[in-house]
C-alpha positions as CSV (number, residue, x, y, z in Angstrom):
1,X,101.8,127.3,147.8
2,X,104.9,125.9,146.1
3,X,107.7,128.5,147.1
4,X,110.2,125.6,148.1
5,X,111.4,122.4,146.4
6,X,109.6,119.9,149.2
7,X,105.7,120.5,149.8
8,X,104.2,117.9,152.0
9,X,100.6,117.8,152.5
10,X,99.1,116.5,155.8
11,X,95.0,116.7,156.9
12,X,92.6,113.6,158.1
13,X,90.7,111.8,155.7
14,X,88.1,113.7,153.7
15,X,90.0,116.8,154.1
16,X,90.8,117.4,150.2
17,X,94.9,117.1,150.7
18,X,94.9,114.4,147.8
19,X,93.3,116.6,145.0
20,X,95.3,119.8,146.1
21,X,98.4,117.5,145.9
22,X,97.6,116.1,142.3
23,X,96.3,119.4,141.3
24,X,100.2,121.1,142.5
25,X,101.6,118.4,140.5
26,X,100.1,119.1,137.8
27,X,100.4,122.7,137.4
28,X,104.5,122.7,138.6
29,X,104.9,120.0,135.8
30,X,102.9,121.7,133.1
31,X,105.2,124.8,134.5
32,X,108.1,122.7,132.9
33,X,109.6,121.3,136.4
34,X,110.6,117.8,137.1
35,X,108.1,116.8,139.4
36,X,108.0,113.7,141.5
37,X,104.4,112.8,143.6
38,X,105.0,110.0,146.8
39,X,101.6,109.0,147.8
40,X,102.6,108.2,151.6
41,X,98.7,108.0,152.6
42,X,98.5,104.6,154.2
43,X,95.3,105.5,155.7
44,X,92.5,106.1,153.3
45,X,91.2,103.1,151.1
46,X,89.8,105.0,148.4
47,X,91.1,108.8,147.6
48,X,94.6,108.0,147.2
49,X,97.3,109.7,144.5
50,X,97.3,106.7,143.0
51,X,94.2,106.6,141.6
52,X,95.4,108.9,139.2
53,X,98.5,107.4,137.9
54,X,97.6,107.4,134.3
55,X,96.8,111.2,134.5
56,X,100.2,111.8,136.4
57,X,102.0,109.5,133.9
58,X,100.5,111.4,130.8
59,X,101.5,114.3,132.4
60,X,105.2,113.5,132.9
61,X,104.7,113.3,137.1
62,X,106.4,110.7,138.2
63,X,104.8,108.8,140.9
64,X,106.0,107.3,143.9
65,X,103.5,104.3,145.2
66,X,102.8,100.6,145.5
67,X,102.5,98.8,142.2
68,X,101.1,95.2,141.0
69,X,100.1,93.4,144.0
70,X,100.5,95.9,146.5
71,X,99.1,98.2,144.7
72,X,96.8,98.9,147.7
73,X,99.0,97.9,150.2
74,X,98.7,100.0,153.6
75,X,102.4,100.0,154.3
76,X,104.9,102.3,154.2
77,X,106.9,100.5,151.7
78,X,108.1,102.8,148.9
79,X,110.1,104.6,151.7
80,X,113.7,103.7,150.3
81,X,112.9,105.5,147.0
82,X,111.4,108.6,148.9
83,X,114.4,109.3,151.2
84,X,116.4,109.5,147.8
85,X,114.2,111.8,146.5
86,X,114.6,114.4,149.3
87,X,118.0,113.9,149.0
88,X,117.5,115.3,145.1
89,X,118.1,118.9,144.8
90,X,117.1,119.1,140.8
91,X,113.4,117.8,141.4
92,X,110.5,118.8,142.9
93,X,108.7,116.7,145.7
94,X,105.3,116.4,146.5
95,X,104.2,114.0,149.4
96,X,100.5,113.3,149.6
97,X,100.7,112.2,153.6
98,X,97.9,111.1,156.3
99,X,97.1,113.0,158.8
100,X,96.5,111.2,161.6
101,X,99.1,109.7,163.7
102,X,99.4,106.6,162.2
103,X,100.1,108.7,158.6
104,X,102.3,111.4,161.0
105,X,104.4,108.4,162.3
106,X,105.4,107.3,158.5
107,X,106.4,111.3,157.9
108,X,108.0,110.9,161.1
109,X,110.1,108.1,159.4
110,X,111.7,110.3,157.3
111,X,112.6,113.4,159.5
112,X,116.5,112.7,159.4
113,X,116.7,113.1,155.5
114,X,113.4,115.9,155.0
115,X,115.6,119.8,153.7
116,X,113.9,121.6,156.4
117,X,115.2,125.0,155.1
118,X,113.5,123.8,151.4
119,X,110.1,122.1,152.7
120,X,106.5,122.9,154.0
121,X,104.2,121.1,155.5
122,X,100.4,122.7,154.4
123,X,97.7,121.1,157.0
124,X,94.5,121.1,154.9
125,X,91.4,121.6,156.7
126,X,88.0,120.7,156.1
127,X,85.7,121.8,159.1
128,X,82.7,119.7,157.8
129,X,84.5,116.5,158.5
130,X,84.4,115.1,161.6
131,X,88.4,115.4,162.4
132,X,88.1,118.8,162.5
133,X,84.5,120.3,164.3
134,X,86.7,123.6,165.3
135,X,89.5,125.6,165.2
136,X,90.8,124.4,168.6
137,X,90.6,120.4,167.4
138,X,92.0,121.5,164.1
139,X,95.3,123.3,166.4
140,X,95.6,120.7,168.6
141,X,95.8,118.3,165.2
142,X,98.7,120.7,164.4
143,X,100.5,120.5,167.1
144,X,99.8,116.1,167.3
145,X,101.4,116.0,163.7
146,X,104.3,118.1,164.7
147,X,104.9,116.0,167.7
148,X,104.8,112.4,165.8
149,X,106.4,113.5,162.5
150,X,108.6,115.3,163.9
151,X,107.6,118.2,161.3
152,X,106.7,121.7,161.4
153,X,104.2,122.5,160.0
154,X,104.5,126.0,157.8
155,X,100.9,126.7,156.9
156,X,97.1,125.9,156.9
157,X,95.1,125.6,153.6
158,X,91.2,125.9,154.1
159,X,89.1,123.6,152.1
160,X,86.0,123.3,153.6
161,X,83.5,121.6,151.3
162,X,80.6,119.5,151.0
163,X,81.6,118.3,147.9
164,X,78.5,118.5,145.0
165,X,76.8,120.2,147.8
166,X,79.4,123.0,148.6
167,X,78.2,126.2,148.4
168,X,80.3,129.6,148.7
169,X,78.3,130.3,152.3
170,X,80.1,126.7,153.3
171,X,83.7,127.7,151.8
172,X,83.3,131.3,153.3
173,X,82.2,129.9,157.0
174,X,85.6,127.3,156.7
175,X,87.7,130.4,155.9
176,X,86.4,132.3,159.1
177,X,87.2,128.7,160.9
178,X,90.6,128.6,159.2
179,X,91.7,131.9,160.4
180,X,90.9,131.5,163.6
181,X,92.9,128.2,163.3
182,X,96.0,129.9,162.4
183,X,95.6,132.5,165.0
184,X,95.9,129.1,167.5
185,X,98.3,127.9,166.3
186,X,100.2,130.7,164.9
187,X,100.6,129.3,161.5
188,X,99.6,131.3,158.5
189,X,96.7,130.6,156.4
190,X,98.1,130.4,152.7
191,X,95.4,129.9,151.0
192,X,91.2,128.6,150.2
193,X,90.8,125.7,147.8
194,X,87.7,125.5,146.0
195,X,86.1,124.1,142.7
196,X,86.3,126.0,139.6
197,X,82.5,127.0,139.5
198,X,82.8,128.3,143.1
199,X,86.8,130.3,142.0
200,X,84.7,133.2,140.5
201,X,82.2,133.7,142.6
202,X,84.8,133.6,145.3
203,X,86.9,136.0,143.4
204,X,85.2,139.1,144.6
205,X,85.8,138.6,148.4
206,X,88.2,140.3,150.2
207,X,89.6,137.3,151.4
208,X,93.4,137.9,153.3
209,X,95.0,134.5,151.3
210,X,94.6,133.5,147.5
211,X,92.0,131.9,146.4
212,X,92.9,128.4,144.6
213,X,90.5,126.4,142.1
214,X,90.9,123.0,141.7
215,X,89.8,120.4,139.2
216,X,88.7,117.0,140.4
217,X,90.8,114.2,139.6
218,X,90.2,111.4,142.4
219,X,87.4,109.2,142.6
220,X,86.3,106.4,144.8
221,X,86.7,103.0,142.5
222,X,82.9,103.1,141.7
223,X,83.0,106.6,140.4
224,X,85.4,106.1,138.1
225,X,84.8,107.2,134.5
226,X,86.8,108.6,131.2
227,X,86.2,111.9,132.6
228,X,89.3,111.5,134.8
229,X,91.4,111.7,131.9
230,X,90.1,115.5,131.1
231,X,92.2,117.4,133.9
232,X,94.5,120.6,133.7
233,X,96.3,122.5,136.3
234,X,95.0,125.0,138.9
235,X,95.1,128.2,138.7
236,X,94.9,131.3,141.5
237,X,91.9,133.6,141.2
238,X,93.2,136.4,143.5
């Protein structure tokens, strides 16, 4: 998923994007690169990058977001420090983006400065989230992100879960969604996210994208325990 220097994740709340994202940074920093994350989600109150700014900090991520008082501010207003960023050819970027229009129009924002040539923009869908009921919603959410932030978006990541409750039956019906998806909207899909206990399982299907297993970092506010600190990168199963 991280063939150029710019990845931008987009997908509406409850999709997964900001686990995938802090999982990529991660695993590209423990790789040895310089890794910046900007946590551009002004939509979502609880399951932001942010969250996990000790783990990104221990990790040597550095992380672009509100601090002190605006620490949950829902404005744009680290933008200034992100343009220069894309503007940096010897670091990686990772932006953790909403996916609605509202989170589109802040990518949108940044269009005139974004390395097309060196970027993609994953969609992440969940198809047991509300946003997304079907593949013809989840094109048409394509094509509304493209239009408003002014993006195109270069792939489709399937992570269709139910969180404690996700079985492989649940990931394995979201995949079957998620091609369809890509069919619509002519987009590839480049991969299927899951939990560790579900990446082996997962492992023997013939599945025509990798298969990605992700630790969980994020937690809502009253979830939050040491545990967070215990995280590692991802890994691909096949």
């Amino acid at each position: 998923m991280y063939q150029r220097r710019v990845t931008i994740f987009v997908g509406h709340f409850g999709s997964g994007k900001t686990e995938i994202a802090l999982n990529g940074a991660l695993e590209l920093a423990a790789a040895g690169s310089r890794v910046t994350l900007a946590d551009l989600d002004v939509v979502k109150p609880y399951f932001r990058s942010r969250s996990a700014r000790a783990i990104l900090s221990d990790a040597g991520v550095n992380l672009l977001a509100p601090t002190g008082a605006n620490v949950h501010a829902d404005l744009p207003i680290i933008v200034p420090q992100i343009r220069s960023h894309l503007r940096d050819d010897h670091s990686r970027l990772i932006m953790d983006v909403g996916g609605d229009d509202v989170g589109a129009r802040v990518l949108g924002s940044l269009s005139d400065v974004i390395p097309f040539d060196d970027t993609d923009c994953l969609l992440v869908l969940n198809f047991r989230r509300p946003s997304t009921p079907d593949p013809e919603r989840a094109a048409a959410m394509v094509r509304e992100i493209e239009a408003v932030g002014r993006v195109p978006v270069s792939g489709l990541i399937s992570n269709t879960h139910l969180m404690d409750e996700t079985t492989p039956e649940v990931v394995l019906d979201g995949y079957r969604l998620a091609l369809e998806t890509a069919r619509l909207a002519e987009a590839p899909l480049v991969a299927v996210t899951v939990s560790e206990d579900l990446a082996e399982v997962l492992a023997a299907e013939e599945l025509e994208c990798p298969v990605v297993a992700l630790r969980r970092i994020v937690k809502p506010p009253f979830a939050q325990s040491p545990e967070l600190r215990t995280t590692g990168p991802l890994f691909v199963v096949n």
